[in-house]
C-alpha positions, 0 to 999 in steps of 0.5 A, spaced: 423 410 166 426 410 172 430 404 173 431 410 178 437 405 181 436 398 177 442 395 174 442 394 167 446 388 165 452 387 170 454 394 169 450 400 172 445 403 167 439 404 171 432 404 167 428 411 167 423 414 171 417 418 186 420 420 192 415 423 197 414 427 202 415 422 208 422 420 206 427 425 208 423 430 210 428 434 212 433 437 206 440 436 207 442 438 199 441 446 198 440 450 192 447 451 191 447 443 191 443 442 186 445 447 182 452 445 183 450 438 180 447 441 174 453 444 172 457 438 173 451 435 168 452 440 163 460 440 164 460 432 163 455 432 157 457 437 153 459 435 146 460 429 148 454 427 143 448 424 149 442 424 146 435 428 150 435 426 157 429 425 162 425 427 167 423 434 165 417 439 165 412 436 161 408 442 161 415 445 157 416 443 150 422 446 149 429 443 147 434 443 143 438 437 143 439 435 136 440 427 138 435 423 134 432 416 134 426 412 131 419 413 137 418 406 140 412 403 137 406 404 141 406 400 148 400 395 146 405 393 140 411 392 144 412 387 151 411 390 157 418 387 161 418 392 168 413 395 173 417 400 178 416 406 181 420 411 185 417 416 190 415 423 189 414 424 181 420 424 177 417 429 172 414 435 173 407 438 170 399 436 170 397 434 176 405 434 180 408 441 180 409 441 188 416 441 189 418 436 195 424 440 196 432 438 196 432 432 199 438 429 201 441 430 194 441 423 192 434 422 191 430 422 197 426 427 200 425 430 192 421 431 185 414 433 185 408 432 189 401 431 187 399 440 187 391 437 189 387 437 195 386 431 199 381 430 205 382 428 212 380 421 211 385 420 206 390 422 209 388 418 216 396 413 218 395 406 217 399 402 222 403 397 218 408 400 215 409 400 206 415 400 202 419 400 209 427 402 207 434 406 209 429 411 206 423 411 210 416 408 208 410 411 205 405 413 208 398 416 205 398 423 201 405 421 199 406 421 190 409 415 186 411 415 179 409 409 176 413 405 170 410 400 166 416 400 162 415 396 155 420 393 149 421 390 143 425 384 145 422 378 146 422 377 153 418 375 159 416 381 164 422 381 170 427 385 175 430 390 173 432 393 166 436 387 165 429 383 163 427 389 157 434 385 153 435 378 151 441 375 148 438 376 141 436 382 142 440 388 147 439 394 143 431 394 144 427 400 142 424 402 150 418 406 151 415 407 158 409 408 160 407 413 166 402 414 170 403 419 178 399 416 184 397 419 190 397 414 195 390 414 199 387 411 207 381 409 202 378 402 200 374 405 194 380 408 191 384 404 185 387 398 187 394 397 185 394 389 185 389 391 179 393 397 176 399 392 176 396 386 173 399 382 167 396 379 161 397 377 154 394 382 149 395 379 141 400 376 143 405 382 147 406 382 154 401 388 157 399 391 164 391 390 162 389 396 166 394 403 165 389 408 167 385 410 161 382 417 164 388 421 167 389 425 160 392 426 153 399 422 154 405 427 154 410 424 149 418 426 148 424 423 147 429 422 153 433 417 156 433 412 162 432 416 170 434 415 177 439 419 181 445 416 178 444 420 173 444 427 176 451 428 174 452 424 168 448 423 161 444 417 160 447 413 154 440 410 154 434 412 149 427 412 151 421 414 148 417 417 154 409 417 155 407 421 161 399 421 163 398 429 166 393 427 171 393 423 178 390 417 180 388 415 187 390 408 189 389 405 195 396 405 199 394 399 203 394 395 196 401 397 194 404 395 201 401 387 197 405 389 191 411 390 195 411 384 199 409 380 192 410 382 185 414 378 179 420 385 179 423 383 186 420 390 188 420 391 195 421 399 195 421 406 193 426 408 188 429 415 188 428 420 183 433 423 178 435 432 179 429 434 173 432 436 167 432 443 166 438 445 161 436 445 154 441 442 150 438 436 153 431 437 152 428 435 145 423 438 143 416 436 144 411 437 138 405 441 137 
């Protein structure tokens, strides 16, 4: 989930869990930078006591941190308080095993792609310009991970992580529910206005139309995401829902949902390094 750089609260605490290819197309971080950042991760986290972190490869079940918590209840018992995304995939596996390379080492021009084929068609530019930021904008073919973010406090859906807490409330139990996009030039693909539609479900707070048909959610135990954490352990738990296939959404929509949308989203997030050290893995059952 990233909150991939949302703010908990006054202090940084960014949420969880996309980066695409047309943000920072050309690498600057190199393999040694990347590797330097995990050893630093390693180093930071090492028996100071951080619970599992996330992204990861859901493909892979192992991991070895010993660190536990209860599992959140089910998204549909619990209020939906954020909707984000973050440019590429975060997590690795399914549908999105593409490495969109380095990146700039801040998390931009990383994470995964969508490792399927597309057509011309749905690869033809758009004129208007989607998500435009520092960072580029998005174009069709590029992948986002999505995260409907959810919590056992009693709240109204919001910006950032700090709508998933109340006064009464600021240690909820958190789960994300994730689902990989691969943005379109195609008017019949989803529509991203309805995929982020909000309405109330037995009395919870609910994103009534989180695809159904992109397989078996992959469900671990991790942590909030973003690339502030490529160096630092996330103190935050998580319960993790991550959908193994992608869906095609109409990227004109989301340029809609960008210029209005009650979360003040307005543009890509960047994507925390994966997380490959399995003493920060939990293990995944079955």
């Amino acid at each position: 989930m990233n909150f991939a750089n949302n703010h908990l609260i006054g202090t940084a605490a960014t949420l969880l869990i996309c980066s695409s290819a047309a943000i920072g197309a050309t690498d600057t971080a190199s393999d040694a930078d990347i590797k330097s950042q995990r050893a630093t991760l390693a180093a930071t986290t090492d028996e100071a006591g951080f619970g599992p972190q996330s992204p990861r490869d859901i493909d892979s079940r192992m991991g070895s941190n010993s660190r536990q918590f209860q599992d959140a209840p089910a998204f549909s018992a619990m209020n939906l308080c954020n909707i984000h995304f973050h440019e590429s995939a975060e997590h690795k596996g399914g549908e999105f095993t593409l490495s969109a390379g380095n990146g700039d080492g801040k998390g931009y021009g990383t994470g995964y792609l969508y490792s399927g084929d597309l057509t011309d068609a749905e690869l033809t530019a758009i004129d208007e310009k989607i998500g435009s930021g520092e960072h580029g904008e998005l174009v069709p073919g590029d992948t986002i991970e999505v995260h409907y973010v959810h919590t056992t406090a009693q709240v109204t859906p919001g910006p950032t992580l700090g709508a998933c807490l109340s006064d009464a409330i600021n240690n909820p139990q958190l789960r994300v529910e994730t689902q990989i996009y691969v943005l379109v030039n195609d008017d019949s693909a989803h529509d991203f206005m309805q995929l982020t539609e909000i309405g109330q479900v037995d009395g919870f707070y609910q994103a009534v139309n989180i695809p159904s048909d992109t397989g078996t959610p992959i469900q671990y135990a991790g942590s909030t995401t973003g690339p502030g954490y490529n160096e630092a352990g996330s103190p935050f738990q998580v319960s993790w829902s991550v959908r193994p296939q992608v869906a095609k959404v109409n990227i004109k929509t989301v340029g809609e949902w960008l210029n209005n949308n009650v979360f003040d989203e307005d543009h890509a997030h960047g994507v925390r390094n994966l997380v490959v050290n399995p003493d920060l893995l939990s293990k995944i059952d079955g």
